[in-house]
VEXDREN-2710 file (C-alpha; in Angstrom, 1 decimal):
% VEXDREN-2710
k/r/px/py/pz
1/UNK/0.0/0.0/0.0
2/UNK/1.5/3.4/-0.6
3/UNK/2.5/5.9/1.5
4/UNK/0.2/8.9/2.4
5/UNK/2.2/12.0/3.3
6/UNK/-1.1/13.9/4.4
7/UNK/-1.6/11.2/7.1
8/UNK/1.4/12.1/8.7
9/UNK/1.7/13.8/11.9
10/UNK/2.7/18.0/11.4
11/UNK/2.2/17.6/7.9
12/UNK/-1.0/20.2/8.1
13/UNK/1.3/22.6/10.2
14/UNK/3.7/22.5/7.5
15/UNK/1.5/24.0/4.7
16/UNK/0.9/26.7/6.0
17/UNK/4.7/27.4/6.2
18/UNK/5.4/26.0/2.8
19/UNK/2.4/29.1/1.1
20/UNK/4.6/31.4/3.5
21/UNK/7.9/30.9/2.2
22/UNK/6.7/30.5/-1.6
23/UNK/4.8/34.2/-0.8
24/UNK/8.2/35.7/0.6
25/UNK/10.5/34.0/-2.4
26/UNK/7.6/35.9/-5.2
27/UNK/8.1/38.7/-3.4
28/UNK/12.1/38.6/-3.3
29/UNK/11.6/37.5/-6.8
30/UNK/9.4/40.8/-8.3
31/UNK/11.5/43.2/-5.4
32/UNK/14.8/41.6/-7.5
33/UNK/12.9/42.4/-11.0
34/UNK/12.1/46.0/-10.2
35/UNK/15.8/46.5/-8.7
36/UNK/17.2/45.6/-12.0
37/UNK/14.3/47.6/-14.0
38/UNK/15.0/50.8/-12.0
39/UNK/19.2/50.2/-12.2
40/UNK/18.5/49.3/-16.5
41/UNK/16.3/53.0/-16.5
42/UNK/19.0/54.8/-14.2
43/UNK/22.1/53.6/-16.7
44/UNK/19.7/54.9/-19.8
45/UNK/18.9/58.1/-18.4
46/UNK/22.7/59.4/-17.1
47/UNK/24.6/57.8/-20.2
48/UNK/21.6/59.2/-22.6
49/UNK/22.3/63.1/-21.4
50/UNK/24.4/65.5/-23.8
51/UNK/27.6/65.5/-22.9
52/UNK/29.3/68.0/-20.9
53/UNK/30.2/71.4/-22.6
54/UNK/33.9/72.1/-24.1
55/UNK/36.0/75.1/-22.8
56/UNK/34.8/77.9/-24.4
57/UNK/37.2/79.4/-27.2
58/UNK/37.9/82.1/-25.8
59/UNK/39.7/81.0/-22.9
60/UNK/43.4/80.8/-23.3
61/UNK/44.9/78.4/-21.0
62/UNK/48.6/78.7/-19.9
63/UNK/51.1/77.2/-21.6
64/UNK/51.3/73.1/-21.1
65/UNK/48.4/73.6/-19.2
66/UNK/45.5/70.5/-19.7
67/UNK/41.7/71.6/-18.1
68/UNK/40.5/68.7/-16.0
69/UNK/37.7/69.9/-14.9
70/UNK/35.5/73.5/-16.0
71/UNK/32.9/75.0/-13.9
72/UNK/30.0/77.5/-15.8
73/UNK/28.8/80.1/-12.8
74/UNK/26.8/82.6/-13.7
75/UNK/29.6/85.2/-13.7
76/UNK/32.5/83.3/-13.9
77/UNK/33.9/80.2/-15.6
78/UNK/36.4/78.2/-13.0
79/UNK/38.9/75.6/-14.6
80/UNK/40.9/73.4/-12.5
81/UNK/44.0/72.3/-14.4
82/UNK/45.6/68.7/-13.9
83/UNK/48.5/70.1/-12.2
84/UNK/46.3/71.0/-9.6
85/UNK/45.8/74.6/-10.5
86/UNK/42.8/76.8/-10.1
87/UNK/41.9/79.5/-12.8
88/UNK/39.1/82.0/-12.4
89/UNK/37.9/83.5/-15.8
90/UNK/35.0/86.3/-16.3
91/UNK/32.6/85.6/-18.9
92/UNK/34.3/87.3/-21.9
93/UNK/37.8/84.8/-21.3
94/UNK/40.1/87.2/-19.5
95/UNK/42.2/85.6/-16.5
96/UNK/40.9/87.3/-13.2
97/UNK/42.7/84.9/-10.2
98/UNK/45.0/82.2/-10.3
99/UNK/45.2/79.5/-7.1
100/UNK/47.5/76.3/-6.4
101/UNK/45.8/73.4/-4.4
102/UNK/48.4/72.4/-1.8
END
């Protein structure tokens, strides 16, 4: 005769366990699809934007002097060199301050 696994003793406790842990791994499993959704959107939107603006012709950098990173204010245009230098320009290119980062 075969063996009936409902006749067993605990086995009616253990459903109820067995609908909780398939409810939590559906729910780790759509939590898991919307992280990679929202991470797949993210990565479309940032690489998607224009890309940042060039230095402005009119800015004359010093000599051997590489921009590493330029800064738009709204008076001002700031350009950080990659030796470490800080250049302050007005708006029509001319040179107004000049710092070293120690």
């Amino acid at each position: 005769m075969a063996r009936d696994d409902r006749a067993e003793p605990g086995a009616e406790e253990a459903l109820p366990m067995l609908r909780w842990l398939r409810i939590l791994v559906t729910s780790l499993a759509a939590v898991m699809g919307i992280g990679v959704l929202a991470i797949v959107a993210l990565l479309w939107l940032r690489l998607s934007e224009a890309p940042l603006p060039d230095l402005p012709d009119q800015i004359v950098l010093p000599e051997g002097a590489t921009a590493a990173a330029v800064t738009f204010a709204r008076d001002w245009i700031v350009v950080v060199t990659e030796a470490g230098e800080i250049l302050l320009y007005d708006q029509q290119g001319r040179l107004k301050d000049q710092a070293s980062v120690p």
